[in-house]
GUVOGU-192860 format. One record per residue (C-alpha): residue number from 1; residue in three letters; y, x, z. Coordinates in steps of 0.1 Angstrom, whole numbers, m for minus. Example, Ala and Ser with C-alpha at 12.3 -4.5 7.8 and 13.67 -1.06 7.14 Angstrom:
<recs>
+-----+------+-------+-------+-------+
! seq ! type ! north !  east !    up !
+-----+------+-------+-------+-------+
!   1 !  ALA !   m45 !   123 !    78 !
!   2 !  SER !   m11 !   137 !    71 !
+-----+------+-------+-------+-------+
</recs>
This chain:
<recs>
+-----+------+-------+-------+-------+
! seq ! type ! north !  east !    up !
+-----+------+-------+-------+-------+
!   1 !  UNK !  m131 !   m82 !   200 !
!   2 !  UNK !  m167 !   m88 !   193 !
!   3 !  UNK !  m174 !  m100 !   155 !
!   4 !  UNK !  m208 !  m112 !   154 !
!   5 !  UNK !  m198 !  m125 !   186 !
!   6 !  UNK !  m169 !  m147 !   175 !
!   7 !  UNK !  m191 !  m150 !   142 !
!   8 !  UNK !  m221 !  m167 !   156 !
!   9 !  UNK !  m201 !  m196 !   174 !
!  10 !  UNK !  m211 !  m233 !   173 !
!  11 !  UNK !  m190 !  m255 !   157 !
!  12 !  UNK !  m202 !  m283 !   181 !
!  13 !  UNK !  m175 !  m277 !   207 !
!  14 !  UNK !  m146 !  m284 !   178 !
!  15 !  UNK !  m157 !  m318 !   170 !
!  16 !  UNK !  m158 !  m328 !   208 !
!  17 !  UNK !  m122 !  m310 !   217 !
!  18 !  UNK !  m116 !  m323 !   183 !
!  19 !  UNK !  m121 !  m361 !   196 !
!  20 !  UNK !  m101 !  m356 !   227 !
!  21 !  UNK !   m75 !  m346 !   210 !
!  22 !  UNK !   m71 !  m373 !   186 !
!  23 !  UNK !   m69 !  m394 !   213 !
!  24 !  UNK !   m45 !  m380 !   231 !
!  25 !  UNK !   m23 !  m377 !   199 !
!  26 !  UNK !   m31 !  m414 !   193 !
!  27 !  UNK !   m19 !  m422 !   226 !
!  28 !  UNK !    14 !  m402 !   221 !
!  29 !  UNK !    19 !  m420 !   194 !
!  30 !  UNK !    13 !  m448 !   209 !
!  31 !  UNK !    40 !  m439 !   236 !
!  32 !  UNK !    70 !  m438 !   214 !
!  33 !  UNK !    91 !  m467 !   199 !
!  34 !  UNK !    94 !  m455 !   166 !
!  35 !  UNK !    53 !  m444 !   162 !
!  36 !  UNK !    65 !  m408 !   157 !
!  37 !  UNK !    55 !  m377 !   174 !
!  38 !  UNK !    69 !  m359 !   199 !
!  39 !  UNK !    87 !  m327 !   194 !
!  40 !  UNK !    54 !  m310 !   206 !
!  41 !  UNK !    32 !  m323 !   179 !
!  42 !  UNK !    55 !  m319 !   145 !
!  43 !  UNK !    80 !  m295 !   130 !
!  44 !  UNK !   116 !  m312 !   133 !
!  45 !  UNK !   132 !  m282 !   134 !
!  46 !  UNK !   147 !  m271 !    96 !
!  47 !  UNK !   158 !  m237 !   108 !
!  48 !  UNK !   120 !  m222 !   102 !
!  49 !  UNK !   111 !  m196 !    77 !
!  50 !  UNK !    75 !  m207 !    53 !
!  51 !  UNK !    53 !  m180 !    56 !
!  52 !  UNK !    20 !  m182 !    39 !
!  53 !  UNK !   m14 !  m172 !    60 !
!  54 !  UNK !   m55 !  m176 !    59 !
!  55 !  UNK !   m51 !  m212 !    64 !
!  56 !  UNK !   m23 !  m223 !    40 !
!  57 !  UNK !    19 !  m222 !    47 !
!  58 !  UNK !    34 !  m226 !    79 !
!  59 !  UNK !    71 !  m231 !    83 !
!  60 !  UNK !    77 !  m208 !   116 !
!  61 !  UNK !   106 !  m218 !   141 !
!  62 !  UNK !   133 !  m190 !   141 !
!  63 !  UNK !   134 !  m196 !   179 !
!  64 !  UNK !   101 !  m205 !   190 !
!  65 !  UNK !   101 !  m203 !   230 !
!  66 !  UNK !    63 !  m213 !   235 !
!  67 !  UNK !    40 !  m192 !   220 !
!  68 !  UNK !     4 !  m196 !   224 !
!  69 !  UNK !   m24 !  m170 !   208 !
!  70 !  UNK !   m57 !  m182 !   199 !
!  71 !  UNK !   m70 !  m149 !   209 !
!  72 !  UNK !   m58 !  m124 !   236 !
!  73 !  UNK !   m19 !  m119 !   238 !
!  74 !  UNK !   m24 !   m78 !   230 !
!  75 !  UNK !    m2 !   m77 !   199 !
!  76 !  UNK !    21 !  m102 !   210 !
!  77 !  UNK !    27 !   m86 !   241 !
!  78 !  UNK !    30 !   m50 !   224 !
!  79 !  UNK !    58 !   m66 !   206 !
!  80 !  UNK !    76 !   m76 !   234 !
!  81 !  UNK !    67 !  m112 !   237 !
!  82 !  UNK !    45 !  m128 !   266 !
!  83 !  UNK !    28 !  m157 !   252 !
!  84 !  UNK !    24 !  m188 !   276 !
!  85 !  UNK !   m11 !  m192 !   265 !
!  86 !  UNK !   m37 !  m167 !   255 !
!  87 !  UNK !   m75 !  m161 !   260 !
!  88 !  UNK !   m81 !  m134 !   287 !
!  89 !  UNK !  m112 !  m117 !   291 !
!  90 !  UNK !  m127 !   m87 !   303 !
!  91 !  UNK !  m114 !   m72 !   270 !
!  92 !  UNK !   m77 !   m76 !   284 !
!  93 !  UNK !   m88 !   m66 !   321 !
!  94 !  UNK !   m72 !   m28 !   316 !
!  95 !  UNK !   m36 !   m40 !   312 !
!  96 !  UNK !   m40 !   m76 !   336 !
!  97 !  UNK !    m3 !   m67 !   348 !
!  98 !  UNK !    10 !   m74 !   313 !
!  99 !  UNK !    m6 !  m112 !   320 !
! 100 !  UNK !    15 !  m121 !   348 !
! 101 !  UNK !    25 !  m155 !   339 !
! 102 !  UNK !     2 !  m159 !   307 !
! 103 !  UNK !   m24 !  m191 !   312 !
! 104 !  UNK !   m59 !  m185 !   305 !
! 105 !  UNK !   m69 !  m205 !   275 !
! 106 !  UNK !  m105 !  m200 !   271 !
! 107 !  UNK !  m131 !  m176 !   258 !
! 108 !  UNK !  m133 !  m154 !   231 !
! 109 !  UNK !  m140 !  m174 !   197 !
! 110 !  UNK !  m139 !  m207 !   226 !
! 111 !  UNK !   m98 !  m214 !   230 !
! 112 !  UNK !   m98 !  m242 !   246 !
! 113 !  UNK !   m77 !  m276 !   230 !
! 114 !  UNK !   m69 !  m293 !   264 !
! 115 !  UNK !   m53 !  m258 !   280 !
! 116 !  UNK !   m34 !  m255 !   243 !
! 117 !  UNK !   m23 !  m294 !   244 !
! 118 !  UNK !    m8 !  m293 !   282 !
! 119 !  UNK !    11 !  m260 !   278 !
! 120 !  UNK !    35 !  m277 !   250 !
! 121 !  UNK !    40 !  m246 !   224 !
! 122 !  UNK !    61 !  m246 !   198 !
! 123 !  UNK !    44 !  m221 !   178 !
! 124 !  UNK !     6 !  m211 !   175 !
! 125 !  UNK !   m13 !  m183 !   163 !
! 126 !  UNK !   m47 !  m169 !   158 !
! 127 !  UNK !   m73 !  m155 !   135 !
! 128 !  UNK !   m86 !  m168 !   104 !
! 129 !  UNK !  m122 !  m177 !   118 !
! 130 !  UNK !  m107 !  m202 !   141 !
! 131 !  UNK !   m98 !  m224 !   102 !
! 132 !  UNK !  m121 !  m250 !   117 !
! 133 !  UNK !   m95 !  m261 !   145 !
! 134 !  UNK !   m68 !  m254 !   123 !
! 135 !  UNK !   m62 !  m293 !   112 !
! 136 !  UNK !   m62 !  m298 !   149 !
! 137 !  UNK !   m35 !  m272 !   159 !
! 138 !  UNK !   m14 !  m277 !   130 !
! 139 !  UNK !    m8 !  m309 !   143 !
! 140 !  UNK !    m2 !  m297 !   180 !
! 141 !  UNK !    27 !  m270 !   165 !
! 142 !  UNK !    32 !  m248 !   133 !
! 143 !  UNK !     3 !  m226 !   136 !
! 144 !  UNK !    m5 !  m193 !   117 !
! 145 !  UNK !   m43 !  m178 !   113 !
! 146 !  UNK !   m40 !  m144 !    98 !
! 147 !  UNK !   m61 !  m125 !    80 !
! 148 !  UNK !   m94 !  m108 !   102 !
! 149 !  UNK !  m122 !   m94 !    79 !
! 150 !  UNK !  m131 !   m71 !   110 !
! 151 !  UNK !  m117 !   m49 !   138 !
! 152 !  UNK !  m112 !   m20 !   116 !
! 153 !  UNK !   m84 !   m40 !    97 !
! 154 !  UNK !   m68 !   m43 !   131 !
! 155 !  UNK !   m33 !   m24 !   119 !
! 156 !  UNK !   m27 !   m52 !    90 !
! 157 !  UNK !   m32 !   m78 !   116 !
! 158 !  UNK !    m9 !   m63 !   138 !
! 159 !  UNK !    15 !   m58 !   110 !
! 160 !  UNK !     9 !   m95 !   102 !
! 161 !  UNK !    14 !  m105 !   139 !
! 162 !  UNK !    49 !   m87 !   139 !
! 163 !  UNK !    62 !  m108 !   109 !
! 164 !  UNK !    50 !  m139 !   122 !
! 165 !  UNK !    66 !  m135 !   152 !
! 166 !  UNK !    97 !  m124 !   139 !
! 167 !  UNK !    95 !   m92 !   152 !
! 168 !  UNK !    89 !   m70 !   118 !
! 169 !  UNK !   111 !   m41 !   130 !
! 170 !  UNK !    99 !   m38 !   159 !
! 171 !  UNK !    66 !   m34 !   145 !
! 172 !  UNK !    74 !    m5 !   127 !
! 173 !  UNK !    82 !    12 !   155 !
! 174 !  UNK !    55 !     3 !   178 !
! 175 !  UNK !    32 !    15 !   148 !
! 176 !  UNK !    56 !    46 !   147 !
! 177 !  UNK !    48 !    55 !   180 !
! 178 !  UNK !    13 !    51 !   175 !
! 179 !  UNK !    15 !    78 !   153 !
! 180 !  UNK !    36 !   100 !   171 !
! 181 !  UNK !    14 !   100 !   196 !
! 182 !  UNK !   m16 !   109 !   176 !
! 183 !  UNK !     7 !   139 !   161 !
! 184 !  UNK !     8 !   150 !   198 !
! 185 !  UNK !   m31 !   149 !   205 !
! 186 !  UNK !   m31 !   165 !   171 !
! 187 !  UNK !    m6 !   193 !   176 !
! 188 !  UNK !   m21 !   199 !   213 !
! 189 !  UNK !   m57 !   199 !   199 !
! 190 !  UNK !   m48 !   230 !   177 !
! 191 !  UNK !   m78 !   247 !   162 !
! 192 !  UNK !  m105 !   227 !   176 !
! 193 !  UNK !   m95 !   198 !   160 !
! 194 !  UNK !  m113 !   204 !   131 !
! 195 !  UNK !  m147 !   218 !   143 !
! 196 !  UNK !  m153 !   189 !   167 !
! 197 !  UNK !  m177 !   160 !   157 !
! 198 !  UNK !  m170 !   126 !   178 !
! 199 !  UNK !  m200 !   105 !   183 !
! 200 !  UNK !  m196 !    67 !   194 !
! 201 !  UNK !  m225 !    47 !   209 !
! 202 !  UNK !  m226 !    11 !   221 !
! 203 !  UNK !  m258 !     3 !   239 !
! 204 !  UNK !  m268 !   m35 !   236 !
! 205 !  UNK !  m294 !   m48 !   261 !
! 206 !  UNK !  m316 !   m49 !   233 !
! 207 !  UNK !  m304 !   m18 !   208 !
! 208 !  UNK !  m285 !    11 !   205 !
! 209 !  UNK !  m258 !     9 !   182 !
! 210 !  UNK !  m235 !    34 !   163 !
! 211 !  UNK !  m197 !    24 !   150 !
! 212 !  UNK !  m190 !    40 !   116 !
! 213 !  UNK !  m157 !    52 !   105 !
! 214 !  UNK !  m134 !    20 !    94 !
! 215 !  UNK !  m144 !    10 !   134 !
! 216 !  UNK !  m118 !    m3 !   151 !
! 217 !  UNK !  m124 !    27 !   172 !
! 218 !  UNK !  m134 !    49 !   142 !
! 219 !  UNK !  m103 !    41 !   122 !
! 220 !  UNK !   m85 !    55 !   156 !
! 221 !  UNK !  m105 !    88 !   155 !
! 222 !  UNK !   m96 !    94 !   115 !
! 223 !  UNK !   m60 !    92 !   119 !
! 224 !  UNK !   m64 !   115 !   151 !
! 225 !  UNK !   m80 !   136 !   122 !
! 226 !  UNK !  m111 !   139 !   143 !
! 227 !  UNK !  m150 !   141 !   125 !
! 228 !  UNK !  m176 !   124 !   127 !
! 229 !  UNK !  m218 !   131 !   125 !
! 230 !  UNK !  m228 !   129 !    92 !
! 231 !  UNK !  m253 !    91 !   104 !
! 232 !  UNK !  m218 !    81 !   113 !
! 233 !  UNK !  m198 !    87 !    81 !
! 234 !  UNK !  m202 !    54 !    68 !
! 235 !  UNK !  m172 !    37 !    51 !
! 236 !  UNK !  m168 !    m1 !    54 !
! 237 !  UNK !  m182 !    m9 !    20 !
! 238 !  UNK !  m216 !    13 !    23 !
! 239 !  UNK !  m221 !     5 !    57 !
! 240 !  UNK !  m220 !   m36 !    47 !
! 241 !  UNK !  m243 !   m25 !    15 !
! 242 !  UNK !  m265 !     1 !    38 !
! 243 !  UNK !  m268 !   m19 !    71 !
! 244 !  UNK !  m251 !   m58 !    64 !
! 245 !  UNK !  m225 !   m46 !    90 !
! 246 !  UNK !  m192 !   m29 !    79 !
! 247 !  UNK !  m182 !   m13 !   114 !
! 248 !  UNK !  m216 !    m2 !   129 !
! 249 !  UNK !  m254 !     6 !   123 !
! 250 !  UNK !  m284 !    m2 !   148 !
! 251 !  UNK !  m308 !    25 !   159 !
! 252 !  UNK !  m341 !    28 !   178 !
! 253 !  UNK !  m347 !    53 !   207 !
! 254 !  UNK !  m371 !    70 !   185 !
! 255 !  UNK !  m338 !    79 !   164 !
! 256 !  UNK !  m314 !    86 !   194 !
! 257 !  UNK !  m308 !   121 !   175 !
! 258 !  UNK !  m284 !   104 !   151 !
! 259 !  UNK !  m259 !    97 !   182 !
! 260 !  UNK !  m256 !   132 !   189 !
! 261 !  UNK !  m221 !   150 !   184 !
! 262 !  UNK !  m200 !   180 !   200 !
! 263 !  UNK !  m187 !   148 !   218 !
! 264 !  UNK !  m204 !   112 !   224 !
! 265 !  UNK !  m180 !    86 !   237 !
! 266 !  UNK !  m206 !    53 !   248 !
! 267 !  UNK !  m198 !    20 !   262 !
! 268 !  UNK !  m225 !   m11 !   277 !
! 269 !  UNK !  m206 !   m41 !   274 !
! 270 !  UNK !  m219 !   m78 !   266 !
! 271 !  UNK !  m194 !  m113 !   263 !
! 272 !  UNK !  m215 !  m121 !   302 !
! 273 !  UNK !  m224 !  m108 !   331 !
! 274 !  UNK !  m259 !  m109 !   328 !
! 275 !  UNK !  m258 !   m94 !   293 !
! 276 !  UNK !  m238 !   m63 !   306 !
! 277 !  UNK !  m259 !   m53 !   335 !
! 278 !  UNK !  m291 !   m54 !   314 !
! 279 !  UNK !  m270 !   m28 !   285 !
! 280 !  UNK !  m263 !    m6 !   319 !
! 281 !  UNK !  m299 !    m6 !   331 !
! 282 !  UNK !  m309 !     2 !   292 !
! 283 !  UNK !  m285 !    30 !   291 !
! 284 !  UNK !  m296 !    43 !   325 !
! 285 !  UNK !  m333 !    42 !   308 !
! 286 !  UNK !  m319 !    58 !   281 !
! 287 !  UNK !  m307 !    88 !   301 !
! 288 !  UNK !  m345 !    97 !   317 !
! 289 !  UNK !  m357 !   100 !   280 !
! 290 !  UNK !  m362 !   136 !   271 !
! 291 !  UNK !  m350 !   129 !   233 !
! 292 !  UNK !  m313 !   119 !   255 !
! 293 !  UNK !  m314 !   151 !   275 !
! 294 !  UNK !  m320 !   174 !   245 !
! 295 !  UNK !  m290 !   157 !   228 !
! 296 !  UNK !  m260 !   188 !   223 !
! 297 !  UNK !  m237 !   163 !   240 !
! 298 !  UNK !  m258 !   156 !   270 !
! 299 !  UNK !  m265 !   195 !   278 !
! 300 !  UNK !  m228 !   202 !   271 !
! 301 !  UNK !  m216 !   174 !   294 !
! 302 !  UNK !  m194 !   159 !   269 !
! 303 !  UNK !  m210 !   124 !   266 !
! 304 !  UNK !  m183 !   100 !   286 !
! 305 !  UNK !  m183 !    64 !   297 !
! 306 !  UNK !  m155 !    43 !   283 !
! 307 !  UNK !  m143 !     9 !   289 !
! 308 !  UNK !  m150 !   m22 !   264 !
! 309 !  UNK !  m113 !   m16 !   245 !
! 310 !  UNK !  m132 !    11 !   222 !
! 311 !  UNK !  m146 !   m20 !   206 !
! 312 !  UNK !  m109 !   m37 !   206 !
! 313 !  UNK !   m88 !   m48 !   180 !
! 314 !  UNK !   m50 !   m43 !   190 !
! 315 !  UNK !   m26 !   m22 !   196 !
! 316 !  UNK !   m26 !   m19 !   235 !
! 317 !  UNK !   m64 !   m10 !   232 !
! 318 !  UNK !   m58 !    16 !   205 !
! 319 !  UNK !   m28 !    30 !   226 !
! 320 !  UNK !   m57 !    35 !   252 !
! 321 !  UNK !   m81 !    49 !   230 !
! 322 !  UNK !   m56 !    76 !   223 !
! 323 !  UNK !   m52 !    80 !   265 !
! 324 !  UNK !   m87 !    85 !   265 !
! 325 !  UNK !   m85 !   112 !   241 !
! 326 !  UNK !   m62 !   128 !   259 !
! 327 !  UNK !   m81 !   126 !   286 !
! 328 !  UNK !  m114 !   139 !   275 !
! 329 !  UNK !  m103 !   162 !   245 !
! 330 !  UNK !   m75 !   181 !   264 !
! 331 !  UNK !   m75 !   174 !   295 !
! 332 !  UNK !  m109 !   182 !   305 !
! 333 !  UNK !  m122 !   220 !   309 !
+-----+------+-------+-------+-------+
</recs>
């Protein structure tokens, strides 16, 4: 998921989904002798456990049947349960065949209120930047926002996710096999482990970027016990002090040095079309300049092109991550 992305989101389009959806509820109201709600639109049910979240306390059906995730269904799904509704994007392109079924809801930050309305759920949840729809959702079905300071937080969300699905346990071992699987690269890695210096790069149509350590990425590479470049060892708290940005730090092409590693893993994605192919034609620019082909990475042949999941926040996209490092750390010569 892209923050500044999600961040820099009008609020515009809530007031207008906002107004078609107050109608709709008025005339639902409207449609029933008594002036009450449907089931839909209220909580009837008293076997629901409180739980309390970034937007206030939500009683949460113990059987819910018709889940619907303000963002992409990744955590749900990793915990066993295919939402009806989530947003799909290009983000949740590498596991499409886990979406079978699942109705696109929108865009990323953009869910839209119509899509939510129709499909009925009986339960709701999303981040805590999407507070301004919350009054509306709340009165679609319970809804839960949890807690998303950024992507690098991504394992308390998930951890969050799993108790508000009722799926706690499960959770544990989901996150348990994340590990193991990180003990594997680990164990597999051996000696080199600890001399090699992982460099990640995101080239913007207009920058170059580098993500720092509590990344959603980075936070990957530390418990794979992997380093980092020393213009890349930036916690969450100096980064946001150093650069206004807790998960990455913008460079010039004059300053292309500080991307350098043993390894550099680099990405061109944008939220359009348009956006991406101008970040493909800047990295392919990039490549002519003779400060890129003096990099250590770039004579070694160890820079590699991933997909947009580096810059994810869930745990199918971190399971992939570690695939990738497989992959490129061990698998290649």
């Amino acid at each position: 998921m892209n923050d500044s992305y999600i961040k820099s989101k009008s609020l515009t389009r809530w007031w207008r989904f906002g107004i078609v959806l107050f109608c709709t509820l008025l005339l639902a109201v409207a449609c029933h002798r008594d002036g009450s709600l449907p089931v839909n639109y209220q909580s009837t049910n008293a076997d629901c456990r409180q739980m309390e979240h970034a937007a206030g306390i939500t009683c949460i059906p113990e059987k819910f049947e018709r889940l619907v995730t303000l963002d992409d269904a990744e955590n749900a799904i990793a915990l066993g349960i295919k939402p009806l509704g989530a947003v799909i994007s290009d983000f949740s392109s590498h596991w499409q065949d886990k979406l079978t079924g699942v109705k696109n809801i929108g865009t990323i930050g953009e869910p839209s209120l119509e899509s939510i309305l129709a499909l009925k759920p009986d339960l709701i949840v999303g981040s805590e930047y999407q507070k301004d729809i919350y009054p509306i959702t709340s009165k679609i079905a319970p809804t839960v926002l949890l807690k998303f300071g950024h992507s690098g937080q991504w394992k308390e969300v998930f951890t969050n996710t799993s108790v508000a699905l009722g799926k706690k346990e499960v959770g544990q071992k989901v996150m348990e096999n994340y590990y193991r699987r990180l003990a594997e690269f680990k164990q597999k890695m051996g000696n080199k482990l600890s001399k090699l210096k992982v460099s990640v790069v995101r080239v913007y149509p207009n920058k170059i970027n580098l993500y720092l350590l509590d990344s959603f990425c980075g936070t990957i590479l530390q418990d794979a016990g992997l380093s980092r470049p020393e213009s890349q060892n930036f916690t969450a708290s100096a980064a946001k002090k150093l650069f206004n940005n807790p998960i990455q730090m913008s460079i010039g092409n004059e300053l292309i040095e500080q991307a350098d590693g043993d390894v550099i893993f680099i990405w061109t994605y944008e939220n359009n079309t348009k956006g991406t192919q101008t970040a493909q034609k800047k990295l392919e620019q990039l490549k002519l300049s003779p400060l890129w082909k003096n990099l250590k990475a770039v004579r070694e042949n160890k820079v590699y092109l991933v997909p947009s999941y580096w810059i994810g926040s869930g745990m199918l996209a971190a399971n992939a991550i570690i695939d990738d490092l497989f992959k490129y750390l061990i698998n290649t010569p």
